[in-house]
CHARMM internal coordinates of N, CA and C (Angstrom, degrees):
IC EDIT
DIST 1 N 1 CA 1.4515
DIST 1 CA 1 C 1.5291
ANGL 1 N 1 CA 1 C 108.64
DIST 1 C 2 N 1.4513
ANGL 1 CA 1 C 2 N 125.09
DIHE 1 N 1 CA 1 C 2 N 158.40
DIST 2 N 2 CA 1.2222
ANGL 1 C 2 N 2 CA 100.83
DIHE 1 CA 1 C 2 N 2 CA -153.34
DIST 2 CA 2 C 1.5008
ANGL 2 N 2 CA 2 C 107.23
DIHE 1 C 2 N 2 CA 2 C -126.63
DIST 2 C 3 N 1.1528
ANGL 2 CA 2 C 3 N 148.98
DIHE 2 N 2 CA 2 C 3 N 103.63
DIST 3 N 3 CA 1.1452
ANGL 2 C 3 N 3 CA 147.41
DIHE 2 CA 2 C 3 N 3 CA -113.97
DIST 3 CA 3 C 1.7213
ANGL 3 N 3 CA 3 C 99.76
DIHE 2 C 3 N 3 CA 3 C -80.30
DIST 3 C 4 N 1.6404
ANGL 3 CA 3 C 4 N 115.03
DIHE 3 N 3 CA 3 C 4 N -170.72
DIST 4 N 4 CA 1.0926
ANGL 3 C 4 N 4 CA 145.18
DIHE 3 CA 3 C 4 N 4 CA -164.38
DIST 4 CA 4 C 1.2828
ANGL 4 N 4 CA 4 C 108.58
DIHE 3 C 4 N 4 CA 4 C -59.40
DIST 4 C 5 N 1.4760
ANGL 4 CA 4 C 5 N 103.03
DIHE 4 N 4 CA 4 C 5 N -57.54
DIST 5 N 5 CA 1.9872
ANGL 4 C 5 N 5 CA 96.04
DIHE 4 CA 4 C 5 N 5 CA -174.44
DIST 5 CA 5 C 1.5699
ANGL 5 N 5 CA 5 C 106.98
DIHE 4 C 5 N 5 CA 5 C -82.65
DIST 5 C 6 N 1.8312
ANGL 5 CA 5 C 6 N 111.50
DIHE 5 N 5 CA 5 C 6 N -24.14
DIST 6 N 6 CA 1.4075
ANGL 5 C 6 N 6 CA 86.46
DIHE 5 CA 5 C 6 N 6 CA -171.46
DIST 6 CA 6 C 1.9636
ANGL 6 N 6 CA 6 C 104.24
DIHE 5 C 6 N 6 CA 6 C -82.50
DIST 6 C 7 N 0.9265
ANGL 6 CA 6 C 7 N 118.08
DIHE 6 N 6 CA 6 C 7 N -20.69
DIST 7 N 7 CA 2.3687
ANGL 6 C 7 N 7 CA 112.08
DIHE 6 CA 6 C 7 N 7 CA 172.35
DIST 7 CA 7 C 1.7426
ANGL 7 N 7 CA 7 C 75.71
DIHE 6 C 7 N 7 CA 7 C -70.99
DIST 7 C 8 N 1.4263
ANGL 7 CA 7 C 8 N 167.61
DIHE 7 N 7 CA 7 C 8 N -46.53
DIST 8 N 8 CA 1.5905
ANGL 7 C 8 N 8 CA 119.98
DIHE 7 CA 7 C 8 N 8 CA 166.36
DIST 8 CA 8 C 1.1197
ANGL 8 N 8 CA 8 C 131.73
DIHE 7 C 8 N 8 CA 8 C -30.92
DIST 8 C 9 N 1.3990
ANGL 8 CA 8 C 9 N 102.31
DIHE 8 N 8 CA 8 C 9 N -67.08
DIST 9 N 9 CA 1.3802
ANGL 8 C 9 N 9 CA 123.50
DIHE 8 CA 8 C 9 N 9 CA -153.80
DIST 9 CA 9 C 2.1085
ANGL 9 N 9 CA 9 C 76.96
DIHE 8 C 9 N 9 CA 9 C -53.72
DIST 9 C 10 N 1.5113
ANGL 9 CA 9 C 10 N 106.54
DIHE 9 N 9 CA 9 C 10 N -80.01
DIST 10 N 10 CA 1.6301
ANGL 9 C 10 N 10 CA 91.90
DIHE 9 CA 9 C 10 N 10 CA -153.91
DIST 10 CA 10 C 1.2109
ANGL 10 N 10 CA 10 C 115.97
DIHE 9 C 10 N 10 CA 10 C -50.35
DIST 10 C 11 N 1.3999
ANGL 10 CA 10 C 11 N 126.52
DIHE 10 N 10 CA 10 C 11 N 12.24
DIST 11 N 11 CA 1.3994
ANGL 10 C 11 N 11 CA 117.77
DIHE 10 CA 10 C 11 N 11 CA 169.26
DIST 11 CA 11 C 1.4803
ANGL 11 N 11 CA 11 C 117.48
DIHE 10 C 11 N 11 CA 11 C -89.01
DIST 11 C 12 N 1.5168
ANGL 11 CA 11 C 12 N 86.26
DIHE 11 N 11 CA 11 C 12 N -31.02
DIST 12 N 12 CA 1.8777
ANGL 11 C 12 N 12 CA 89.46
DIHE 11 CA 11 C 12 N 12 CA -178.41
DIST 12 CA 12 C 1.5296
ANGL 12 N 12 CA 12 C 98.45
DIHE 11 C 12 N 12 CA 12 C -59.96
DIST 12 C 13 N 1.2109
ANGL 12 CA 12 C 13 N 129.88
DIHE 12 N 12 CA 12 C 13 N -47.03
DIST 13 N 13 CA 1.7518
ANGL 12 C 13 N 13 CA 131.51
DIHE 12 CA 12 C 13 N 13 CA -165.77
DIST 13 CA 13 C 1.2418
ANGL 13 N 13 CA 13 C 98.34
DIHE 12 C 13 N 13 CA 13 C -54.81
DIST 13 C 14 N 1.5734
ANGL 13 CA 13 C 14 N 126.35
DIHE 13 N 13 CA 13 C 14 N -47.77
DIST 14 N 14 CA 0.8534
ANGL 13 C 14 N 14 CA 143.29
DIHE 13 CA 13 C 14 N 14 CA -150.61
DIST 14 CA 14 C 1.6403
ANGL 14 N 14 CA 14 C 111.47
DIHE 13 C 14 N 14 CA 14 C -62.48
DIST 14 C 15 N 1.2750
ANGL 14 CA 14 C 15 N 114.67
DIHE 14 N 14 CA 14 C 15 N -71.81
DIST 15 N 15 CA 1.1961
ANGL 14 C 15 N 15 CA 156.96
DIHE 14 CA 14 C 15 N 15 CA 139.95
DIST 15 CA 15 C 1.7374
ANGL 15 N 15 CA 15 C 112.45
DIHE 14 C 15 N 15 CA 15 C -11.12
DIST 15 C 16 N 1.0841
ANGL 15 CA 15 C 16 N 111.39
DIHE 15 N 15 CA 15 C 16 N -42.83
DIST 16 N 16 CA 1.6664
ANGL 15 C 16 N 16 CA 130.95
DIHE 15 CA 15 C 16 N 16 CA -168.78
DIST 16 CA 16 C 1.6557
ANGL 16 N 16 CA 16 C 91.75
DIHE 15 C 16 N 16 CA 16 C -102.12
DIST 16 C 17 N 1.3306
ANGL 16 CA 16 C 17 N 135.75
DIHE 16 N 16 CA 16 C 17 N -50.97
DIST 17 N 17 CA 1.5243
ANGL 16 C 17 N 17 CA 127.98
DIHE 16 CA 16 C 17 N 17 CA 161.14
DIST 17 CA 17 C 1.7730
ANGL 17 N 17 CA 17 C 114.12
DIHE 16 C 17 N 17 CA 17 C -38.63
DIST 17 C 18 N 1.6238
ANGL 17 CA 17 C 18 N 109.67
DIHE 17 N 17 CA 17 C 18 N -64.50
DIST 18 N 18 CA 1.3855
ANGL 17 C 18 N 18 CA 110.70
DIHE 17 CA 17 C 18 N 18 CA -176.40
DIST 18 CA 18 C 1.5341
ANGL 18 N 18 CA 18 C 120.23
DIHE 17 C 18 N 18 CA 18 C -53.24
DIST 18 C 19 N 1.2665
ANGL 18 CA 18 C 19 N 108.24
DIHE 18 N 18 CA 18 C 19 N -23.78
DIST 19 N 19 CA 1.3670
ANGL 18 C 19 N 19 CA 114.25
DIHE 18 CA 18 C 19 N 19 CA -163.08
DIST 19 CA 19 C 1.9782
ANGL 19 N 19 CA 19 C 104.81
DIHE 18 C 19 N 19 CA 19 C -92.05
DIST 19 C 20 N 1.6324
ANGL 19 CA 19 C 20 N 106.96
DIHE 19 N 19 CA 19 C 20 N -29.78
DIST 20 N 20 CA 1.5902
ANGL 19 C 20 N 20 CA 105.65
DIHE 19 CA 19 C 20 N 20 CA 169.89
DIST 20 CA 20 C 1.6484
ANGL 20 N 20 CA 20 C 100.02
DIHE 19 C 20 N 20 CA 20 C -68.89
DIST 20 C 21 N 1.5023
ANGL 20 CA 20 C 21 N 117.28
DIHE 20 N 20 CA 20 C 21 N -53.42
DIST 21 N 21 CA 1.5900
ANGL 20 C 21 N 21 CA 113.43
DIHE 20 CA 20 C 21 N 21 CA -164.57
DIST 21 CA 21 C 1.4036
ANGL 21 N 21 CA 21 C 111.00
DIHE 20 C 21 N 21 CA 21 C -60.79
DIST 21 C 22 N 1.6762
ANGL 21 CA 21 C 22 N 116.43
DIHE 21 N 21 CA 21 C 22 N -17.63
DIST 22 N 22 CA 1.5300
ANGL 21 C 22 N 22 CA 111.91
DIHE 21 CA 21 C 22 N 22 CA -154.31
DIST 22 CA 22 C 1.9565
ANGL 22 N 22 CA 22 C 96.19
DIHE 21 C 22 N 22 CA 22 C -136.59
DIST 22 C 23 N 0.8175
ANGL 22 CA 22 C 23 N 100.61
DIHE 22 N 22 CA 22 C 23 N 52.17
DIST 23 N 23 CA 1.8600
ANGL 22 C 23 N 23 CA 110.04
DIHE 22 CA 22 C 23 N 23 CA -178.58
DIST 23 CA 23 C 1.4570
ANGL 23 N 23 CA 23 C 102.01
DIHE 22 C 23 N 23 CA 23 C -9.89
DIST 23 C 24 N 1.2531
ANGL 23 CA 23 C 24 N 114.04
DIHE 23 N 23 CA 23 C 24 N -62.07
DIST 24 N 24 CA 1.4560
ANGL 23 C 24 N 24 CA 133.61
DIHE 23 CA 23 C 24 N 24 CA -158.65
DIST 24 CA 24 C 1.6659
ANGL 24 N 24 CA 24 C 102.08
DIHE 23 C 24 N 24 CA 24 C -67.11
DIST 24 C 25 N 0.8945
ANGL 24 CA 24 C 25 N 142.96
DIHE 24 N 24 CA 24 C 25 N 8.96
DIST 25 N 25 CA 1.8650
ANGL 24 C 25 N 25 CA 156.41
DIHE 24 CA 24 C 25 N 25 CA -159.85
DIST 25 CA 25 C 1.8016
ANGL 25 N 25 CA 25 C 96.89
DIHE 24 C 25 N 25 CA 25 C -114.09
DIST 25 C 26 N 1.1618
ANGL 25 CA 25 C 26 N 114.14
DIHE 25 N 25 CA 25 C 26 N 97.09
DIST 26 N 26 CA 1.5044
ANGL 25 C 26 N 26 CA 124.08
DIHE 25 CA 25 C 26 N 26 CA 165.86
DIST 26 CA 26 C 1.9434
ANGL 26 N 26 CA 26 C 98.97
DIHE 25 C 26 N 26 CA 26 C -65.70
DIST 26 C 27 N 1.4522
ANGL 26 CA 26 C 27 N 91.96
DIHE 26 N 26 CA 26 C 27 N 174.18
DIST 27 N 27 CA 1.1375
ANGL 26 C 27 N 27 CA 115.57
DIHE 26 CA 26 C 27 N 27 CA 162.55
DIST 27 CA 27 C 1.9230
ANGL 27 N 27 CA 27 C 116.21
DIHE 26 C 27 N 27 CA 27 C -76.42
DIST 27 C 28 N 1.2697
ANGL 27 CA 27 C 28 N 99.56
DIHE 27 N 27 CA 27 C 28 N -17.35
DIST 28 N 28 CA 1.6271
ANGL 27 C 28 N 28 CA 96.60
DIHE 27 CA 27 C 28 N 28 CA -161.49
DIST 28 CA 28 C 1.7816
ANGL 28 N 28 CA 28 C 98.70
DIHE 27 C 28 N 28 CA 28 C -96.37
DIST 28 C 29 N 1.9970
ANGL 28 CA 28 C 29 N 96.23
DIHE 28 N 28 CA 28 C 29 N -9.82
DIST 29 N 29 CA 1.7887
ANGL 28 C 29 N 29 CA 96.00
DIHE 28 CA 28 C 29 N 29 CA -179.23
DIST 29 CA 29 C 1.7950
ANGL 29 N 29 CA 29 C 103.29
DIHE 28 C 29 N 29 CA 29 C -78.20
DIST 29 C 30 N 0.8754
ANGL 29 CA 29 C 30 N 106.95
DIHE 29 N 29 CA 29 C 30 N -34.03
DIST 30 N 30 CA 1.6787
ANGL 29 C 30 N 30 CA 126.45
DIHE 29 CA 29 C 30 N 30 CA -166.52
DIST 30 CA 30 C 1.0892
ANGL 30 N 30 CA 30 C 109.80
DIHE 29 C 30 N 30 CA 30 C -82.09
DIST 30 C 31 N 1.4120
ANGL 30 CA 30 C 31 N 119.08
DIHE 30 N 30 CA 30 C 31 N 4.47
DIST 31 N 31 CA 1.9137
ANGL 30 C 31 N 31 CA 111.89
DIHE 30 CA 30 C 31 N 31 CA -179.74
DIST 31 CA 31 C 1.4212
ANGL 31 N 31 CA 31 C 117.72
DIHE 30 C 31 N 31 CA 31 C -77.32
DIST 31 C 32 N 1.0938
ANGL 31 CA 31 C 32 N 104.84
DIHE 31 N 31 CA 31 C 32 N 142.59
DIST 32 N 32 CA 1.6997
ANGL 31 C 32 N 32 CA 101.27
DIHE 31 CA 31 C 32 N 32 CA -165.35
DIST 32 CA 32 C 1.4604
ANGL 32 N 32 CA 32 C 112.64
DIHE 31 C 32 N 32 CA 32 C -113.48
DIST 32 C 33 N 1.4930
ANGL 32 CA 32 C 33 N 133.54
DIHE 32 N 32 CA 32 C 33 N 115.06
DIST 33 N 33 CA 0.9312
ANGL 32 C 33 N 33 CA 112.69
DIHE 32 CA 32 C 33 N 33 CA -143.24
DIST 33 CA 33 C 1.7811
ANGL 33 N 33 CA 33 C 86.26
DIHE 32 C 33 N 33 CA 33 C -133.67
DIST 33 C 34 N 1.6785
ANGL 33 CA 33 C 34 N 121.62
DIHE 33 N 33 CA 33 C 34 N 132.99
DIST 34 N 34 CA 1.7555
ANGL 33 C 34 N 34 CA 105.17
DIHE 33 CA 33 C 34 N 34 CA 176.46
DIST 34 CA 34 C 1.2429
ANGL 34 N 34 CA 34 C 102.18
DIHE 33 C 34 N 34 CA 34 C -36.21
DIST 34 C 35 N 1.5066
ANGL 34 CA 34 C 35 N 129.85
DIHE 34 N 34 CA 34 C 35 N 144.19
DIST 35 N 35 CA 1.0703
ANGL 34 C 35 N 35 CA 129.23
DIHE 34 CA 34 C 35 N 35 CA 122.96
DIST 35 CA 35 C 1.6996
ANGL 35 N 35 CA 35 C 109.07
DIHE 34 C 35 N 35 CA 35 C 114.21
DIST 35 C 36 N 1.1901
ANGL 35 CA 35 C 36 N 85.93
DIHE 35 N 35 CA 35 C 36 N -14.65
DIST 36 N 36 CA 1.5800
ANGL 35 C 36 N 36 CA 99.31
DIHE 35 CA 35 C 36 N 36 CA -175.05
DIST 36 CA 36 C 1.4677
ANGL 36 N 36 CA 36 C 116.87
DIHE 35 C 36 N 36 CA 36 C -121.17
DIST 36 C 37 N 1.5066
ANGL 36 CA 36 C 37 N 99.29
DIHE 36 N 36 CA 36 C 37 N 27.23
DIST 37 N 37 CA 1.5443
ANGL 36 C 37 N 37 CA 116.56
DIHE 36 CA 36 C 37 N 37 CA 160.81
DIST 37 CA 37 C 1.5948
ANGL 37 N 37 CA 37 C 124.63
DIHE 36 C 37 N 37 CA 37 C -1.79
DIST 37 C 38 N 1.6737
ANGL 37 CA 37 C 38 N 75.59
DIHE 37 N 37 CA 37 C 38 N -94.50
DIST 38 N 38 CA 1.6194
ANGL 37 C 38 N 38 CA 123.58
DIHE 37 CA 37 C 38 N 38 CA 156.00
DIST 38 CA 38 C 1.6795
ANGL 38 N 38 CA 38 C 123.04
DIHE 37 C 38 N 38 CA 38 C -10.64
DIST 38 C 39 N 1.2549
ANGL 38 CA 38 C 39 N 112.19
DIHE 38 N 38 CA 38 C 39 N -58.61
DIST 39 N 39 CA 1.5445
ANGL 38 C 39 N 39 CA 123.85
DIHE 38 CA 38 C 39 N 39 CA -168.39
DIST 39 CA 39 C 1.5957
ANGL 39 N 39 CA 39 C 102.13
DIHE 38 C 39 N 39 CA 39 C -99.93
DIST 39 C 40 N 1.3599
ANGL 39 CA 39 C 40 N 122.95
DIHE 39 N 39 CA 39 C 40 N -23.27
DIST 40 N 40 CA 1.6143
ANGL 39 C 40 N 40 CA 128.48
DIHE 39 CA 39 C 40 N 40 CA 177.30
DIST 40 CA 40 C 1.7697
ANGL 40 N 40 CA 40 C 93.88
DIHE 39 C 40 N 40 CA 40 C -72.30
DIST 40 C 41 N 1.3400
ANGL 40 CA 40 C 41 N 134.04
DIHE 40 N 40 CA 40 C 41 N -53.98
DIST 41 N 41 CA 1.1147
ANGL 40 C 41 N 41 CA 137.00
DIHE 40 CA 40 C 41 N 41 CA 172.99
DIST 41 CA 41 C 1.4901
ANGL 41 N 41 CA 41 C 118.65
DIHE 40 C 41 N 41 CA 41 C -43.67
DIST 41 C 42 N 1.3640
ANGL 41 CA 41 C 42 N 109.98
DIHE 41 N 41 CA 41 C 42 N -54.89
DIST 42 N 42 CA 1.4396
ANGL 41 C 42 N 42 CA 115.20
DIHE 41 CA 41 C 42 N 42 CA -174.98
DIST 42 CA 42 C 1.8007
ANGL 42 N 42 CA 42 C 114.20
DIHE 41 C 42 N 42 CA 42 C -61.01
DIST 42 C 43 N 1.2260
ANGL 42 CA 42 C 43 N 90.09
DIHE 42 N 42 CA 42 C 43 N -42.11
DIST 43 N 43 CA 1.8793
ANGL 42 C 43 N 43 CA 103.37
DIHE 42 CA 42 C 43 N 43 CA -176.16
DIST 43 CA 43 C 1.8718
ANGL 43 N 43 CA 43 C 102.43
DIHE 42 C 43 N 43 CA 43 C -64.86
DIST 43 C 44 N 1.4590
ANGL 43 CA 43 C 44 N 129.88
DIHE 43 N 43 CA 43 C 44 N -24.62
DIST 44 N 44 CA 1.0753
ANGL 43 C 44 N 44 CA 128.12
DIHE 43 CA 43 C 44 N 44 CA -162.91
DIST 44 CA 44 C 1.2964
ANGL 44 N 44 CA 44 C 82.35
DIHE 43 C 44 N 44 CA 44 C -105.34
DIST 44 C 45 N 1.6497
ANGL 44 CA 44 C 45 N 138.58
DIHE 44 N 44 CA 44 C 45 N -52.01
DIST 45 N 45 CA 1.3923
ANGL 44 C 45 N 45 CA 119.16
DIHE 44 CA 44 C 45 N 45 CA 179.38
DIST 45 CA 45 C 1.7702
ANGL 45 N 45 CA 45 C 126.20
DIHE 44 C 45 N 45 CA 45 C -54.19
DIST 45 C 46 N 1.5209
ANGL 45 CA 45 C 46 N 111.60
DIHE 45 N 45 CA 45 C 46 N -15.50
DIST 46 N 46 CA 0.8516
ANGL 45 C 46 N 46 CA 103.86
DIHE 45 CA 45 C 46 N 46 CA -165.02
DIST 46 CA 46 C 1.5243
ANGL 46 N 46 CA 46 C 102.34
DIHE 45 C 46 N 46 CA 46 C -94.29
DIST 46 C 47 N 1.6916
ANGL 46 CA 46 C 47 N 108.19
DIHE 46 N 46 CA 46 C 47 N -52.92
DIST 47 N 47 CA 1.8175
ANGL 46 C 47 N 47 CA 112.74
DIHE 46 CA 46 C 47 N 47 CA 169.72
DIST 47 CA 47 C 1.6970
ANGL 47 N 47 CA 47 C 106.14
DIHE 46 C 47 N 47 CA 47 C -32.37
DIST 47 C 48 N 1.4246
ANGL 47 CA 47 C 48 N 113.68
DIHE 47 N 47 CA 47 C 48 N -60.93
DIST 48 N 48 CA 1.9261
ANGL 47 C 48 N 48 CA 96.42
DIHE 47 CA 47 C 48 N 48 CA -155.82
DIST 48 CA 48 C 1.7510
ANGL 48 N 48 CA 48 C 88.65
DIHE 47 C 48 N 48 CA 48 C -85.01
DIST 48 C 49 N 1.2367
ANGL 48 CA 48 C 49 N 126.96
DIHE 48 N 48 CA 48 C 49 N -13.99
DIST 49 N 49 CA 1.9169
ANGL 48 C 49 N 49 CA 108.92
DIHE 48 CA 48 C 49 N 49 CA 179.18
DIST 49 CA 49 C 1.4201
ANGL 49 N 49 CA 49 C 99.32
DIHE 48 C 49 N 49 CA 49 C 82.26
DIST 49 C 50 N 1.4304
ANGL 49 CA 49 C 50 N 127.91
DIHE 49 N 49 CA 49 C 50 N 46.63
DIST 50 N 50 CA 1.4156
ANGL 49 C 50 N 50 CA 118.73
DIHE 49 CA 49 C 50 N 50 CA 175.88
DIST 50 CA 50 C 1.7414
ANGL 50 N 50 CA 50 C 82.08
DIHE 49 C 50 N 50 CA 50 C -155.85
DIST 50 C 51 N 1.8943
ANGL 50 CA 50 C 51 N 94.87
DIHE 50 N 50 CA 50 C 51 N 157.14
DIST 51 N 51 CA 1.6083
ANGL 50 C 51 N 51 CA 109.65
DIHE 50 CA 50 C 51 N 51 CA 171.24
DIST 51 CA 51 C 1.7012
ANGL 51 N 51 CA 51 C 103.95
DIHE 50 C 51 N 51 CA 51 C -76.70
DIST 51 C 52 N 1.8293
ANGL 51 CA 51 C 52 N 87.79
DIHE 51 N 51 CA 51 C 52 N 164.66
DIST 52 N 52 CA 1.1814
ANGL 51 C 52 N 52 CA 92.55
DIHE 51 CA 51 C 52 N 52 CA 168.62
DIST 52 CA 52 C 1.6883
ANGL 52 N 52 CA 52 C 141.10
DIHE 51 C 52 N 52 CA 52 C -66.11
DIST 52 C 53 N 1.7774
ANGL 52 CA 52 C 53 N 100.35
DIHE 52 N 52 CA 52 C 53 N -11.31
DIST 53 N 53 CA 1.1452
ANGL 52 C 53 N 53 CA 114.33
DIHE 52 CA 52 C 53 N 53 CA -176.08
DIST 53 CA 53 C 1.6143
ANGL 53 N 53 CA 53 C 117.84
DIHE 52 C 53 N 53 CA 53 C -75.80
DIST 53 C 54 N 1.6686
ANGL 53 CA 53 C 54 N 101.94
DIHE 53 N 53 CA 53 C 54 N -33.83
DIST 54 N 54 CA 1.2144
ANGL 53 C 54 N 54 CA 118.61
DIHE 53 CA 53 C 54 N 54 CA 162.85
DIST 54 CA 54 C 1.4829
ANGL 54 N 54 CA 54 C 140.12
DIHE 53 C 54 N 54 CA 54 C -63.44
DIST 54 C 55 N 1.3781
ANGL 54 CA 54 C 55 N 108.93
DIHE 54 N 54 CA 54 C 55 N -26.36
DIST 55 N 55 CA 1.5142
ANGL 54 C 55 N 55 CA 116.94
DIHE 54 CA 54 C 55 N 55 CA 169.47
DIST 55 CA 55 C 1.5530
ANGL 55 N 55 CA 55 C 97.27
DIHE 54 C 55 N 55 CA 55 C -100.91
DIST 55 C 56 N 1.0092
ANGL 55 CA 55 C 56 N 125.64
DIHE 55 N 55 CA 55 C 56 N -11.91
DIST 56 N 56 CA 1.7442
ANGL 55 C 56 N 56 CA 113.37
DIHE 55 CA 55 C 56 N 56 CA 175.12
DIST 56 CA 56 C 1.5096
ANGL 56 N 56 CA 56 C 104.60
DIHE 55 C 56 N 56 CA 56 C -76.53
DIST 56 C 57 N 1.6527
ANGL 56 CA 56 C 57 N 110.34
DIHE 56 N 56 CA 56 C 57 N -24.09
DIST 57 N 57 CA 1.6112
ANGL 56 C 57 N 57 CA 110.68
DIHE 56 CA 56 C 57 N 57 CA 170.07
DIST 57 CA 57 C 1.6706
ANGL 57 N 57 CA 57 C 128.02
DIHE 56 C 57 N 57 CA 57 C -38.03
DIST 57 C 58 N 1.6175
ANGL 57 CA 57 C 58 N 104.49
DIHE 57 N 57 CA 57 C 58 N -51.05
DIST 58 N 58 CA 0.8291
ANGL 57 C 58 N 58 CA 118.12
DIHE 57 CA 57 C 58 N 58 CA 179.80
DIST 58 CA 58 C 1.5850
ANGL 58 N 58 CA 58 C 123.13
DIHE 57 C 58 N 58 CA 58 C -43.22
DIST 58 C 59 N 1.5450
ANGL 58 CA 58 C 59 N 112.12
DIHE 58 N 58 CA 58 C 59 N -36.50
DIST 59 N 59 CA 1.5394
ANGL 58 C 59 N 59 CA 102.82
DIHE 58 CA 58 C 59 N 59 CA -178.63
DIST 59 CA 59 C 1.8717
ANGL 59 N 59 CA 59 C 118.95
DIHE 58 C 59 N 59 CA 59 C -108.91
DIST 59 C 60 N 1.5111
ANGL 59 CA 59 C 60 N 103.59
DIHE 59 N 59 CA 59 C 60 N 39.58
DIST 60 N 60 CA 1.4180
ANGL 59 C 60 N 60 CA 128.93
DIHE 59 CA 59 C 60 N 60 CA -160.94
DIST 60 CA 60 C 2.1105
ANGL 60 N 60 CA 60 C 71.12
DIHE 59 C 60 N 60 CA 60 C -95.32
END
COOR INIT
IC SEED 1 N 1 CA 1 C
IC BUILD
């Protein structure tokens, strides 16, 4: 399992991808917070108008 800084680190990549493909994606849509998965997803599904399955495409 892969510890604390390294699920950062791939979020920062992560995070820095959504934000070239999706201009319109602040820093404050993308905050990742324990536990609050859920509602960080919804706010980014709702800004670009696409599911989550579809922008998770992107890093397939």
């Amino acid at each position: 399992m892969p510890n604390s800084t390294e699920i950062r680190g791939n979020w920062d990549e992560m995070k820095g991808k959504l934000k070239q493909k999706y201009g319109e994606l602040t820093d404050d849509d993308l905050t990742y917070e324990e536990g609050k998965e859920d509602e960080m997803w919804g706010r980014v599904e709702k800004k670009v108008g696409k599911a989550k399955k579809e922008i998770m495409s992107l890093f397939e």
